[in-house]
VEXDREN-2710 file (C-alpha; in Angstrom, 1 decimal):
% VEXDREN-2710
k/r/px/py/pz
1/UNK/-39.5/43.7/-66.3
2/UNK/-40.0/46.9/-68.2
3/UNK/-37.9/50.1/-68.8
4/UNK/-38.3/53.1/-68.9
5/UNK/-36.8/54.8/-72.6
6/UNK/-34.5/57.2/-72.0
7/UNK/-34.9/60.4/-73.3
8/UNK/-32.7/61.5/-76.1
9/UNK/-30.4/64.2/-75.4
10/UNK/-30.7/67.6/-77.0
11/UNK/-27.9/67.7/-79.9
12/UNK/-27.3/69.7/-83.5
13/UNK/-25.0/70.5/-85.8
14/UNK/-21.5/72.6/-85.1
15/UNK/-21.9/76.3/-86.4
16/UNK/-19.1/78.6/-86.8
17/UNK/-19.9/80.2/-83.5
18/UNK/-18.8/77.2/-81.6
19/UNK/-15.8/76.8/-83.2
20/UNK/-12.1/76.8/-81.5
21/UNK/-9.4/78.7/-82.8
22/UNK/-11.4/78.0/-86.1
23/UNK/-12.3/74.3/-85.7
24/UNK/-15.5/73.8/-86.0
25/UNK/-17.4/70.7/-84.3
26/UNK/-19.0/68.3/-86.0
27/UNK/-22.3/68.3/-83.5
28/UNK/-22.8/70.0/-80.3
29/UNK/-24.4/68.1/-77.5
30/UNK/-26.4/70.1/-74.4
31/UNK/-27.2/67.5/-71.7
32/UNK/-29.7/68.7/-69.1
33/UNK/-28.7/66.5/-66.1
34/UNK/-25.2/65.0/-64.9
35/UNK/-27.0/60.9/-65.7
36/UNK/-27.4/62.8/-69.1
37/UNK/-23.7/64.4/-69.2
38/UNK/-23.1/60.7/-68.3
39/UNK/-24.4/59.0/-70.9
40/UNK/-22.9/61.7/-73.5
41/UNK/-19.2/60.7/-72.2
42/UNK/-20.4/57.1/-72.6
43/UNK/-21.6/57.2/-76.0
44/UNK/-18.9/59.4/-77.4
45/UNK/-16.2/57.1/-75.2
46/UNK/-17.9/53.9/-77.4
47/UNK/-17.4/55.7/-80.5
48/UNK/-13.9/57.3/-80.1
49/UNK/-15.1/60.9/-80.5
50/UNK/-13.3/63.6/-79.1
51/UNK/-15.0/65.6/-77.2
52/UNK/-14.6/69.5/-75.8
53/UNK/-16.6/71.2/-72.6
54/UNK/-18.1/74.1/-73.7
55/UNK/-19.5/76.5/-70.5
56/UNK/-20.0/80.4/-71.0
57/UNK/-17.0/80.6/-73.4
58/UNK/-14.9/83.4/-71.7
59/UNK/-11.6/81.4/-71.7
60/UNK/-12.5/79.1/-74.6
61/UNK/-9.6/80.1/-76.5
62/UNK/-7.2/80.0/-73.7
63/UNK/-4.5/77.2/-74.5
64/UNK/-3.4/75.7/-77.3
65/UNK/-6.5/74.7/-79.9
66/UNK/-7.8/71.0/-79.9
67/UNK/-6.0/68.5/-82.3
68/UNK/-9.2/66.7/-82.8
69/UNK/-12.8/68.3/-82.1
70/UNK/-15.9/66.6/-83.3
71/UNK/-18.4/66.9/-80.6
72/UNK/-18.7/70.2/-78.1
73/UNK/-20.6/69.2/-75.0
74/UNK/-22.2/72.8/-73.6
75/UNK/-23.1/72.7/-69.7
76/UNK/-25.4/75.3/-69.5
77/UNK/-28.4/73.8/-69.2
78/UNK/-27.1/71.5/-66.3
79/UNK/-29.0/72.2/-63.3
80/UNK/-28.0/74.9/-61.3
81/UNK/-27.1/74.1/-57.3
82/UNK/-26.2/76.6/-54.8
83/UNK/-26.3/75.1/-51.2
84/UNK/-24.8/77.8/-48.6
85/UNK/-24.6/76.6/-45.5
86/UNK/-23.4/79.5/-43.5
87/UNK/-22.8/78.4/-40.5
88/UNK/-20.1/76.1/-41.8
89/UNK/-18.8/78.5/-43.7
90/UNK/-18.7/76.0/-47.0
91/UNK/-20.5/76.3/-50.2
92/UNK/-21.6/73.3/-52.4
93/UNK/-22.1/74.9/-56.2
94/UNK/-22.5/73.5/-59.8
95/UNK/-20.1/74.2/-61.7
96/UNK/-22.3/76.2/-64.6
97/UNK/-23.4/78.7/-61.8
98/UNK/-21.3/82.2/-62.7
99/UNK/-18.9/83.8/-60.2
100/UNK/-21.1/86.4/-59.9
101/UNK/-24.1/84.6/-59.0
102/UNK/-22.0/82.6/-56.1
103/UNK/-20.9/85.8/-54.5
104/UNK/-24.3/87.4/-55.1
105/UNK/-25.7/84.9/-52.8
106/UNK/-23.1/84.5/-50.4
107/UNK/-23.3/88.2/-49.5
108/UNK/-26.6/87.9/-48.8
109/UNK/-24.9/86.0/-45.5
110/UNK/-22.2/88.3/-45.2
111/UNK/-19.5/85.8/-46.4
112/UNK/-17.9/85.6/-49.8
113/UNK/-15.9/83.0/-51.7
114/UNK/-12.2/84.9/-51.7
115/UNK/-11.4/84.7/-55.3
116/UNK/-11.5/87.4/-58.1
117/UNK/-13.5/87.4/-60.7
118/UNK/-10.8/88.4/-62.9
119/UNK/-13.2/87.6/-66.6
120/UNK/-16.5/88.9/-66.8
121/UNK/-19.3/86.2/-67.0
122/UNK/-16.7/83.4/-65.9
123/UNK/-18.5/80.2/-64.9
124/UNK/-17.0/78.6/-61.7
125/UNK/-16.5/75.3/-64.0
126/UNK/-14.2/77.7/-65.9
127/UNK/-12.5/79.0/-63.2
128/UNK/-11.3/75.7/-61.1
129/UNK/-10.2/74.4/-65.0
130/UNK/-8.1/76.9/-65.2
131/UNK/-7.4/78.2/-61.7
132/UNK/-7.2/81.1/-62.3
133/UNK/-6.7/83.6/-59.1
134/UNK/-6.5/87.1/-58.6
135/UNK/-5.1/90.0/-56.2
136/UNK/-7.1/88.0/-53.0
137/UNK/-4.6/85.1/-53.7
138/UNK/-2.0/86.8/-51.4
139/UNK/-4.1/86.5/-48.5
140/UNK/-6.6/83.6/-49.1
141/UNK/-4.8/81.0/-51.4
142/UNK/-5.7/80.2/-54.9
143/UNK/-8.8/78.3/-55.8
144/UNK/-6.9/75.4/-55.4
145/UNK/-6.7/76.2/-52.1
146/UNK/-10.3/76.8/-51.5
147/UNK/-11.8/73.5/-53.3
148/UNK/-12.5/71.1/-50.7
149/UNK/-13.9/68.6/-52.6
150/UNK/-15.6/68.1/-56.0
151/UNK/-17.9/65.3/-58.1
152/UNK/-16.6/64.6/-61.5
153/UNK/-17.5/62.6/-64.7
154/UNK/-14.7/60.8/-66.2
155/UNK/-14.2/60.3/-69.7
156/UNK/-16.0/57.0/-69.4
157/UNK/-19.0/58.2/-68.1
158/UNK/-18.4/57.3/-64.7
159/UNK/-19.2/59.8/-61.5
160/UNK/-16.8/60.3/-58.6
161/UNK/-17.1/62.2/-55.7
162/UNK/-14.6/63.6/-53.3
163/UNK/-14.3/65.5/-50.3
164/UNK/-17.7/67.2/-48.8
165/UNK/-19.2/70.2/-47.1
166/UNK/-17.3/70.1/-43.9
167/UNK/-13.9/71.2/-44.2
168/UNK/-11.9/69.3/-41.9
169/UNK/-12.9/65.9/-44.2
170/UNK/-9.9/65.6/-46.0
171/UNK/-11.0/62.3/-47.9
172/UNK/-10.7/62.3/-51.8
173/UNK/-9.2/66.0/-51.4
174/UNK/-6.6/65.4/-54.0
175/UNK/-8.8/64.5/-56.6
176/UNK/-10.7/68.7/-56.3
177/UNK/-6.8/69.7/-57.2
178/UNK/-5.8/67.3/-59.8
179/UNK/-8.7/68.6/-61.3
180/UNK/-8.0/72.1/-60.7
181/UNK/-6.3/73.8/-63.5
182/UNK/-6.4/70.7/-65.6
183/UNK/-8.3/72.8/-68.7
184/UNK/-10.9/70.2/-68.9
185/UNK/-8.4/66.8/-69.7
186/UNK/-9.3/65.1/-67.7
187/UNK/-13.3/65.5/-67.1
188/UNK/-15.8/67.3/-65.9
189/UNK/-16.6/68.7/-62.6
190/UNK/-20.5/69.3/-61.9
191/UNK/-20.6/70.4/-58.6
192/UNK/-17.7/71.7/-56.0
193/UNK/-17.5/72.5/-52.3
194/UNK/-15.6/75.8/-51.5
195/UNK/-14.5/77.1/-47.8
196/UNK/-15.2/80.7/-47.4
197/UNK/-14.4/83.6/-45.8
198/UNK/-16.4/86.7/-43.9
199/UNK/-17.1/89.1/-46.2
200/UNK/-15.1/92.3/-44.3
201/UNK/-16.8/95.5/-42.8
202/UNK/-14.5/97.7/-44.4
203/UNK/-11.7/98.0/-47.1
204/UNK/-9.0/100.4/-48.1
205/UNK/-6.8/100.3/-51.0
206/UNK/-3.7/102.1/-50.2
207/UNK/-1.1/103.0/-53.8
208/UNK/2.2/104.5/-53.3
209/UNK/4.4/105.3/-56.3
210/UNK/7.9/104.3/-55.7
211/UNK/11.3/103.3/-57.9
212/UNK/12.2/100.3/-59.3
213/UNK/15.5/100.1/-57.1
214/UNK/13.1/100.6/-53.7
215/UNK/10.9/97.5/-55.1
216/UNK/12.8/95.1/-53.0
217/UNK/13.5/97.1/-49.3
218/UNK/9.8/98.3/-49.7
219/UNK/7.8/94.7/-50.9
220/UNK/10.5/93.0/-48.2
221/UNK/8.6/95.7/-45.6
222/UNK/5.4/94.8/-46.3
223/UNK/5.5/90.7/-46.5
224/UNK/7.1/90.4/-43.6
225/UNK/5.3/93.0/-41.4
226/UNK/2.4/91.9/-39.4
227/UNK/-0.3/93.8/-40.8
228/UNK/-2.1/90.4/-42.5
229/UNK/-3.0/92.7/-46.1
230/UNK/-5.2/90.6/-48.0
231/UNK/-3.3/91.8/-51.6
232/UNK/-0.1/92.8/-52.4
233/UNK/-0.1/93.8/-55.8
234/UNK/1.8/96.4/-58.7
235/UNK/1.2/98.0/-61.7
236/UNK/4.3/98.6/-63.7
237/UNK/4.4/100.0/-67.5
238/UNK/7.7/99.1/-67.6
239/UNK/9.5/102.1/-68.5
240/UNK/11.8/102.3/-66.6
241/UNK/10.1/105.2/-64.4
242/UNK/8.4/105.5/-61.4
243/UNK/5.6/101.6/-60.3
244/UNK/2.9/101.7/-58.4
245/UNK/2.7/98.9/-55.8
246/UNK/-1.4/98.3/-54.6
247/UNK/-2.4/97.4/-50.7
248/UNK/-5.6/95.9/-49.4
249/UNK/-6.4/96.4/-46.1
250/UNK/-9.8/94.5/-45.1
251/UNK/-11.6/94.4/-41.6
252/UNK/-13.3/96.6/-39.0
253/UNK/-13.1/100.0/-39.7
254/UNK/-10.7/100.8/-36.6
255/UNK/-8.6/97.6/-37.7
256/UNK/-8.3/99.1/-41.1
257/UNK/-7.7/102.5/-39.9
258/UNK/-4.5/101.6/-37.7
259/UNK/-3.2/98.8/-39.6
260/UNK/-3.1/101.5/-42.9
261/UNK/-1.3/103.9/-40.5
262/UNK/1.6/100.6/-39.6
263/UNK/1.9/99.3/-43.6
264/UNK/2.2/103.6/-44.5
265/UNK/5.2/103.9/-41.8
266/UNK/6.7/100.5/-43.1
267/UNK/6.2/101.9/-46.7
268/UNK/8.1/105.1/-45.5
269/UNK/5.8/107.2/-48.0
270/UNK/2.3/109.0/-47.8
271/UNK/-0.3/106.6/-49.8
272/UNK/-3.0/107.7/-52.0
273/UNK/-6.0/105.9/-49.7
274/UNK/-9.0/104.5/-52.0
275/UNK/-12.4/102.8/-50.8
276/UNK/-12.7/101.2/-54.2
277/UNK/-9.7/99.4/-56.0
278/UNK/-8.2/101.5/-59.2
279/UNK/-9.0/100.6/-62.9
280/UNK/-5.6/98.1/-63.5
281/UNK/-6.2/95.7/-60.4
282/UNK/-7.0/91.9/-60.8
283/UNK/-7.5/93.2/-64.7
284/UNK/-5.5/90.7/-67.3
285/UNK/-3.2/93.6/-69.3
286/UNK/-3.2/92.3/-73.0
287/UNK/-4.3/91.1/-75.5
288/UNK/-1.4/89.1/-74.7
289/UNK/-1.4/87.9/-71.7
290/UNK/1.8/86.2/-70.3
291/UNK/1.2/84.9/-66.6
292/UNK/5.0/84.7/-65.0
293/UNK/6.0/82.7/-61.6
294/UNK/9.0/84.1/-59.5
295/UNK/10.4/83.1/-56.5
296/UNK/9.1/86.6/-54.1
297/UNK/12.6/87.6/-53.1
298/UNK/13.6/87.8/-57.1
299/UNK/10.3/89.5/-58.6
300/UNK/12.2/93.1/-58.4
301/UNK/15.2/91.4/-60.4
302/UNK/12.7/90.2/-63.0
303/UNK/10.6/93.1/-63.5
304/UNK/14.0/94.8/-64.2
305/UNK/15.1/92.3/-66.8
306/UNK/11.0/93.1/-68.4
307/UNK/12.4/96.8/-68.3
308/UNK/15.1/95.7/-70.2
309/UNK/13.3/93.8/-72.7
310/UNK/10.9/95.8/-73.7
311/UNK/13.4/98.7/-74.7
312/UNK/15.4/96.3/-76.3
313/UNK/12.5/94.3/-78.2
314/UNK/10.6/98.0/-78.7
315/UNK/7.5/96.4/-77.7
316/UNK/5.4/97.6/-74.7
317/UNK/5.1/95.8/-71.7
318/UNK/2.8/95.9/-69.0
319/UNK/3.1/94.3/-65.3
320/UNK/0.8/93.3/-62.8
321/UNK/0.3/90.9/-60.5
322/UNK/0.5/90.0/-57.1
323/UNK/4.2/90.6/-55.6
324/UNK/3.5/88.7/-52.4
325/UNK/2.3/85.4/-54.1
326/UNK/5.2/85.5/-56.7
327/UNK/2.4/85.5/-59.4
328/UNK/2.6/88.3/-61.9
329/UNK/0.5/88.5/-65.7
330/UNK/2.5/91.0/-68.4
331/UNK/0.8/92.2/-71.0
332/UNK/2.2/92.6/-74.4
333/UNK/-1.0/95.0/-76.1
334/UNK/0.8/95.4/-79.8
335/UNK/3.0/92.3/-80.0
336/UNK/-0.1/91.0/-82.6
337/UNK/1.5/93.3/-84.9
338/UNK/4.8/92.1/-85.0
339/UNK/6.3/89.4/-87.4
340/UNK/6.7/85.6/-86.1
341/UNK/10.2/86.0/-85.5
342/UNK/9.8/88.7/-83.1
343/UNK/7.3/87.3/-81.2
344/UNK/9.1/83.9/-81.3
345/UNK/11.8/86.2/-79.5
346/UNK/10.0/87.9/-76.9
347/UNK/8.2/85.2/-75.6
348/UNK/11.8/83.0/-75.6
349/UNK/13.0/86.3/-73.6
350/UNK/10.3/87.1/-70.8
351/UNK/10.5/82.8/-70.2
352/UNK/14.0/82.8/-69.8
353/UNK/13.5/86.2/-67.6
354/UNK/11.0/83.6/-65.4
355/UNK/13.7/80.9/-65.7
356/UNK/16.2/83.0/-64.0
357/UNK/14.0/84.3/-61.5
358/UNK/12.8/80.8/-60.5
359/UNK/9.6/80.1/-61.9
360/UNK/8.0/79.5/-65.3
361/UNK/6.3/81.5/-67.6
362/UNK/3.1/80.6/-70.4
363/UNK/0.8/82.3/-72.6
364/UNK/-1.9/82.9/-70.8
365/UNK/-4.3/84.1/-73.6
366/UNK/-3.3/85.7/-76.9
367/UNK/-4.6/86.4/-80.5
368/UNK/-4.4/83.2/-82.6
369/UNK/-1.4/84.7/-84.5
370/UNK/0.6/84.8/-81.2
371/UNK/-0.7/81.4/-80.4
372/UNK/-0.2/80.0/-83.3
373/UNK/3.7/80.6/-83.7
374/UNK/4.4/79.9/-79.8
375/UNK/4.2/77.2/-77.4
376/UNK/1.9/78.5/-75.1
377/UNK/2.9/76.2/-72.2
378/UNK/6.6/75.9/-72.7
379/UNK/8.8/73.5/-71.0
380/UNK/7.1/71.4/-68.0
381/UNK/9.3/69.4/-65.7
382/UNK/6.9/67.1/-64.5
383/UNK/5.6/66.1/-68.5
384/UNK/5.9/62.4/-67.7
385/UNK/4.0/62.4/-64.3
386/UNK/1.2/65.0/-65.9
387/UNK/0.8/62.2/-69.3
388/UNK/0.4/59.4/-67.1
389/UNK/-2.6/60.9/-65.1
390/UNK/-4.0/61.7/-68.0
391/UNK/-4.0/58.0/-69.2
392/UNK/-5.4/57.1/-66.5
393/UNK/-8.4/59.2/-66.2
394/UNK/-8.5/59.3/-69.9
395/UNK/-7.2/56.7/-71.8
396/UNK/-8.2/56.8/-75.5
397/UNK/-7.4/60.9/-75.1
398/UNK/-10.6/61.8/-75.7
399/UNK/-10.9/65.0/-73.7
400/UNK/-9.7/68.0/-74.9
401/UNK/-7.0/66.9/-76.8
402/UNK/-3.9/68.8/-77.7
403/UNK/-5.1/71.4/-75.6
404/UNK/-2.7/71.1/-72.6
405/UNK/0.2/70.9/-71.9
406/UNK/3.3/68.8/-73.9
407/UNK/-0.3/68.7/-76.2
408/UNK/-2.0/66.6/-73.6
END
């Protein structure tokens, strides 16, 4: 019985450009189908080689660098899928296919996948590893949220599939959010099925300017009224002056129009009304990038204590975020100048700000000297539960490693 040869897969040697935090790979791998991606894990599995997915590079440096890196496996050149069906609103995509591309074509059918492409050029590989959401997370969910099912490659080579296209099968769901967020530990995903939403007729974007010390009465107005905005989010430089809390309204035009007129009486202030959304919103503020959980009721409480730390600390701080979904990213533009001890400090600070307001706090992105002196994850409750996945889907820690969290 004869075989065909398989064909070998396309590999060279690391260069500087594909390096990580200044490790350079020893050989970069570019399979051109998932039986190909397969085979890479199986080979490099066999071998014991550590091993880092490589898409477009926009949040490569994001987390801590790898402990051990001697093969990059790139994914561009895996075939691209885009199956819309429209009528069911779901989307199945592979994961190499850009943001942009996705809600290029999904507008073409009046729908839209309700996520933000908060980094340019972001591959939607990139953004389910690290689920990252934006402003439309208020109203929508986050990308975990929106997965519906996914079909991965282990570690091992082997392919599993969860979920599907209709969105009341729940089967295998879990697996699409274990996955999510997981910064490429524990394999990768080549394709994914998304629900989505309509894409609206009409959008307003209504800013008010108020005090600090009317943050809580105002927000409090505005979650709790029932004018369904699809963001809630603020800009705040921290100074102790005046915010600027950001509204989307989406819909028909007349829905728009006479829910802006409820939120601007609930408000208790005259809006500035914009049909395109300012400069600062669903932008990262940075360089350093901290992304900061609260509990809703107690983000006025901690953007105070972020007043207070940044005119103790003299470094300046930036705020934004979405209010509503208790997710906020401050940006720290200068702290790459400071000495180790003082950035050491600050980030101990703004995470024991988050602490006290109920949630957590890492570095989302940073220069390598910020990274370098910090834990960018900080304490994680659930370290145990999080290592044993990761055994199981990757047992000889192949995958990324040190890159996660507790250097998972």
């Amino acid at each position: 019985m004869s075989t065909t040869p398989l064909s070998p897969i396309e590999r060279r040697v690391g260069a500087l450009d594909d390096a990580i935090d200044g490790v350079i790979p020893l050989q970069i791998a570019s399979p051109t189908s998932t039986r190909e991606l397969e085979r890479t894990f199986q080979e490099a599995t066999q071998d014991r080689i550590h091993m880092v997915l490589i898409g477009n590079r926009t949040k490569i440096e994001w987390g801590q660098a790898p402990t051990a890196f001697e093969l990059g496996i790139h994914t561009g050149k895996l075939p691209k899928i885009l199956q819309h069906e429209a009528s069911d609103l779901v989307v199945r995509v592979s994961t190499n296919v850009t943001l942009g591309e996705l809600q290029t074509e999904l507008n073409r059918k009046k729908q839209r996948l309700a996520v933000d492409s908060m980094i340019y050029g972001t591959t939607v590989g990139g953004m389910i590893a690290t689920g990252l959401s934006g402003p439309l997370r208020y109203g929508f969910g986050s990308v975990r949220d929106l997965i519906i099912g996914a079909t991965v490659v282990r570690s091992d080579g082997v392919r599993a599939t969860a979920g599907g296209r209709v969105v009341k099968n729940v089967a295998g769901y879990d697996l699409a959010k274990l996955y999510t967020g997981s910064y490429g530990t524990l394999g990768a995903i080549t394709e994914a099925f998304f629900r989505l939403h309509s894409l609206p007729d009409t959008r307003r974007y209504l800013l008010v300017e108020i005090g600090i010390r009317e943050l809580n009465e105002v927000s409090q107005n505005i979650i709790h009224s029932q004018m369904a905005p699809s963001a809630f989010e603020i800009y705040d430089t921290c100074d102790g002056q005046s915010l600027t809390i950001g509204i989307l309204i989406e819909g028909t035009e007349e829905s728009v129009f006479e829910r802006s007129l409820a939120l601007t009486g609930s408000i208790g202030k005259e809006p500035q009304v914009l049909d395109d959304a300012p400069p600062w919103w669903g932008q990262l503020p940075g360089p350093t990038t901290f992304k900061v959980t609260t509990e809703i009721a107690s983000a006025p409480s901690l953007l105070e204590h972020l007043h207070e730390i940044g005119k103790a600390s003299g470094e300046v701080l930036l705020a934004t975020g979405s209010l509503g979904s208790g997710v906020l990213f401050v940006g720290a533009p200068t702290l790459e100048r400071a000495r180790e001890a003082e950035i050491e400090a600050l980030t101990l600070q703004i995470r024991a700000a988050a602490t006290l307001a109920g949630g957590s706090c890492i570095v989302l992105r940073a220069p390598a000297k910020v990274r370098n002196c910090v834990d960018v994850w900080g304490p994680v409750p659930a370290i145990g539960v999080m290592r044993s996945i990761k055994s199981q889907f990757d047992p000889f820690n192949l995958l990324a490693p040190g890159r996660f969290v507790g250097g998972i």
